[in-house]
KEKE-3310 file (N, C-alpha, C; in steps of 0.2 Angstrom, whole numbers, plus 5000, padded with zeros to 4 digits):
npx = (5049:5036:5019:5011:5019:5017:5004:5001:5010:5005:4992:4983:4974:4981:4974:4967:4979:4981:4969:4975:4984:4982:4972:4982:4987:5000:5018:5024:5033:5049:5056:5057:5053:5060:5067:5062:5041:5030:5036:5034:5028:5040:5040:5042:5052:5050:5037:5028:5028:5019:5009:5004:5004:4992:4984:4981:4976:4963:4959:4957:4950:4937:4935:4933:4948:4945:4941:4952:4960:4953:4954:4967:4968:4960:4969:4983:4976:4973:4963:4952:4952:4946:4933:4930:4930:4920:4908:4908:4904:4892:4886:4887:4897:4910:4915:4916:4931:4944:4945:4958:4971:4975:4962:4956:4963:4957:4944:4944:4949:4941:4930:4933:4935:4923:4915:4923:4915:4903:4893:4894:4883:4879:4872:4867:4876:4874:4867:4872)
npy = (5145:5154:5159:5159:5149:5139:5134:5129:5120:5110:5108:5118:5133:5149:5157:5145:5138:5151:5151:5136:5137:5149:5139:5132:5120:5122:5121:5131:5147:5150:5162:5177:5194:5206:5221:5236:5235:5219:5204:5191:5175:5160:5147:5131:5115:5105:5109:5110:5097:5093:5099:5092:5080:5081:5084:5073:5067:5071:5068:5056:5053:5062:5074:5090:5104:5111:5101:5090:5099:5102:5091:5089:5098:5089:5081:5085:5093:5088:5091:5095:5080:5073:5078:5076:5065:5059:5066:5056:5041:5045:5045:5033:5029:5027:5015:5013:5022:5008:5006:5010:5004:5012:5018:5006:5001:5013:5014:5001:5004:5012:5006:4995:5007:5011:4999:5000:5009:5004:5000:4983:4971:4975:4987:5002:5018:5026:5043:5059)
npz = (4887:4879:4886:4872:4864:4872:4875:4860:4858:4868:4862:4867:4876:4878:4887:4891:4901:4909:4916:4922:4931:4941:4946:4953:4945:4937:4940:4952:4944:4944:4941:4946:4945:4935:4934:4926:4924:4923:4920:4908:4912:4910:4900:4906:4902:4911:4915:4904:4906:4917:4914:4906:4909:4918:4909:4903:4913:4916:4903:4903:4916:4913:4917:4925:4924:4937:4946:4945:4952:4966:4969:4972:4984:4992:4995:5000:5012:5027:5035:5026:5018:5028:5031:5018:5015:5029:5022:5011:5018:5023:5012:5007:4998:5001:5012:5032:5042:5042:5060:5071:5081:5091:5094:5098:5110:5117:5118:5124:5136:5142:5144:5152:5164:5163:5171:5184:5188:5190:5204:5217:5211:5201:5198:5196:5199:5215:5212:5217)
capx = (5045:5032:5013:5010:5020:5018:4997:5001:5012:5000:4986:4977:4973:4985:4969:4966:4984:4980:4966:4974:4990:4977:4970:4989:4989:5007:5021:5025:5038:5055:5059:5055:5050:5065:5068:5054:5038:5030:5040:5028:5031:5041:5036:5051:5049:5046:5030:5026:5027:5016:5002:5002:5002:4987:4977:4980:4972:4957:4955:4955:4944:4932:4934:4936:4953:4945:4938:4957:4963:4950:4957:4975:4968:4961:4977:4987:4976:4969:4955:4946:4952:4944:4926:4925:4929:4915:4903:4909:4904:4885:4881:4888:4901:4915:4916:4921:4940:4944:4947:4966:4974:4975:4957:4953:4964:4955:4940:4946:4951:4933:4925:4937:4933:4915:4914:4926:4910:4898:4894:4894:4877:4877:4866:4868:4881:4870:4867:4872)
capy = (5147:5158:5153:5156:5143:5132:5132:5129:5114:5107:5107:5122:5139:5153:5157:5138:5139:5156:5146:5131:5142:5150:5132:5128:5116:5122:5122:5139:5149:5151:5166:5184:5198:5212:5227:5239:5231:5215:5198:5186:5169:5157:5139:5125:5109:5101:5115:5108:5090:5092:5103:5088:5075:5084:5085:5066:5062:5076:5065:5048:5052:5063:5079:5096:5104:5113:5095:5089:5106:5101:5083:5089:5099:5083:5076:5089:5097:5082:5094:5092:5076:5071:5081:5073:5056:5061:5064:5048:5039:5047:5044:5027:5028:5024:5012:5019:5020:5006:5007:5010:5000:5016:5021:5000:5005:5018:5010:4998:5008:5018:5002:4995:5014:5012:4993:5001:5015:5001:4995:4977:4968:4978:4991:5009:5020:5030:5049:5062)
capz = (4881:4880:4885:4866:4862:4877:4874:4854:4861:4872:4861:4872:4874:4883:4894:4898:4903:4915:4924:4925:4932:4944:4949:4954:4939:4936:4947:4954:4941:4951:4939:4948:4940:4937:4932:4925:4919:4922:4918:4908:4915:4903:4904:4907:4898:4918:4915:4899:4905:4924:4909:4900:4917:4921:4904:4903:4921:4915:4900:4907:4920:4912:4923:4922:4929:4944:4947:4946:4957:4971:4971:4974:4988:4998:4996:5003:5016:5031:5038:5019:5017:5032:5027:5010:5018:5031:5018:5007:5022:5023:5007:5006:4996:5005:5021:5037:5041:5051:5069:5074:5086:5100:5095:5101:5115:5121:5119:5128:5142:5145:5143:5160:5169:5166:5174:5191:5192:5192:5212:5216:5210:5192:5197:5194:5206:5219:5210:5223)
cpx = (5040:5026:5009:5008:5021:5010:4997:5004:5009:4995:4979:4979:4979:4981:4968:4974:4985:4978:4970:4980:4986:4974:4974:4989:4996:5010:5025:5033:5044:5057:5055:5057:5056:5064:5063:5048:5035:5033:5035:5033:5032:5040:5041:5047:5047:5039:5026:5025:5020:5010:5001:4999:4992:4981:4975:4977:4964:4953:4952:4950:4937:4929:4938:4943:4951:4944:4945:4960:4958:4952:4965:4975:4965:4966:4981:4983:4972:4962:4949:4946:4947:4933:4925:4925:4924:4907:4902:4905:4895:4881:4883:4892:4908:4912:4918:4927:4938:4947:4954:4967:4975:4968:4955:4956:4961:4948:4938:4945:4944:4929:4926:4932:4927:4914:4916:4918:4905:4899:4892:4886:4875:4872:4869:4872:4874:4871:4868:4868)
cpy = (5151:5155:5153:5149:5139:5130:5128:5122:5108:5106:5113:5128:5143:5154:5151:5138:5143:5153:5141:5135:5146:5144:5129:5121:5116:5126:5129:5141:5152:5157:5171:5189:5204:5216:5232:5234:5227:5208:5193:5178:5163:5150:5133:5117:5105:5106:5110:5099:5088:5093:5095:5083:5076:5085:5078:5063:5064:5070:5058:5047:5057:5070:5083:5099:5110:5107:5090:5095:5102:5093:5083:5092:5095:5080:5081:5095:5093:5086:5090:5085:5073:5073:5077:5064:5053:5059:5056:5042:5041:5045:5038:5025:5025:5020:5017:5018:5016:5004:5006:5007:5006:5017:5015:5001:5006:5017:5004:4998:5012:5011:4999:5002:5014:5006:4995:5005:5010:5000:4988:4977:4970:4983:4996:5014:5025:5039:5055:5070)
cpz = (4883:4882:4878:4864:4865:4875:4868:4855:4863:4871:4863:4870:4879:4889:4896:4903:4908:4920:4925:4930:4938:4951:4956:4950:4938:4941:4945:4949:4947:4949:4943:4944:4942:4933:4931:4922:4921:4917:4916:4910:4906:4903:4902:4904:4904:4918:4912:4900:4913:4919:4907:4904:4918:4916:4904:4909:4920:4909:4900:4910:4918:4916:4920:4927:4937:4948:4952:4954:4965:4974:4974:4982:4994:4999:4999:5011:5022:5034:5030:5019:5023:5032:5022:5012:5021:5028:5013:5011:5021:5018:5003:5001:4996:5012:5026:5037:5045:5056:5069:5078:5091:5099:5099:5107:5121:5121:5124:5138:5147:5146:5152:5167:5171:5172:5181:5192:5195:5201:5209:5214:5201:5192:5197:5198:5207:5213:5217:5221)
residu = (UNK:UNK:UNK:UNK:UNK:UNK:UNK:UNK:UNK:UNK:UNK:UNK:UNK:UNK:UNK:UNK:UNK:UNK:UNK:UNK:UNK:UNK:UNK:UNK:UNK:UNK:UNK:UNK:UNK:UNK:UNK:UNK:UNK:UNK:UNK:UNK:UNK:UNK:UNK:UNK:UNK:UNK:UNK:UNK:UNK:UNK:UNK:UNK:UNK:UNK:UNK:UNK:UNK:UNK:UNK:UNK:UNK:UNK:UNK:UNK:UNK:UNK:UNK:UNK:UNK:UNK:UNK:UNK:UNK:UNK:UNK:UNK:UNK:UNK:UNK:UNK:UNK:UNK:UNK:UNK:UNK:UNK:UNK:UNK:UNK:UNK:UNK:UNK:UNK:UNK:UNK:UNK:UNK:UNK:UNK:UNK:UNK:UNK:UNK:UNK:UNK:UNK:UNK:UNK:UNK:UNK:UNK:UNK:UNK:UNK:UNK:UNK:UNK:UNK:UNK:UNK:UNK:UNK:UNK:UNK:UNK:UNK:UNK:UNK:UNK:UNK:UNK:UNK)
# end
């Protein structure tokens, strides 16, 4: 269907429809664009039901859909997610993660190495 009649549908505008389509709000159109011209994209009732997914999380939570858009890209990219977890953590929102079974390990392990460096009696190795 047209985004007309998908926005009309949906309650929404054809431009909220562009940005959220922009955003990645909606999943990427499979049809390609033939012959002379520009191919306006048509919008599949799987379109029509992710739009609507995504109004209902926007209305629940109280968020605008860049808000959404930037929450799909911590979930899909570990460098960000790891940042915003970061700051979560700084500003006490979040706990820290906690500790992994190699991270204790390796902790472990350095804790071991240091004690060999030590000399007998516990005092500090010679600096050369």
């Amino acid at each position: 269907m047209p985004i007309s009649a998908a926005a009309e549908r949906l309650g929404t505008t054809a431009r909220m429809l562009r940005y959220r389509e922009a955003l990645g709000l909606i999943p990427p159109t499979k049809e390609q664009p033939t012959g002379r011209g520009h191919r306006h994209r048509r919008f599949s009732g799987n379109d029509l039901a992710a739009v609507s997914a995504g109004l209902d999380l926007e209305r629940s939570y109280g968020i605008p859909p860049a808000a959404l858009a930037f929450a799909l890209r911590v979930l899909a990219e570990p460098a960000v997610l790891a940042q915003v977890r970061s700051f979560g953590e700084r500003v006490g929102r979040l706990a820290p993660a906690p500790a992994r079974a190699m991270d204790f390990e390796k902790q472990k392990a350095l804790r071991l190495l240091q004690r060999r460096e030590q000399p007998p009696g516990g005092g500090r190795p010679a600096q050369g």
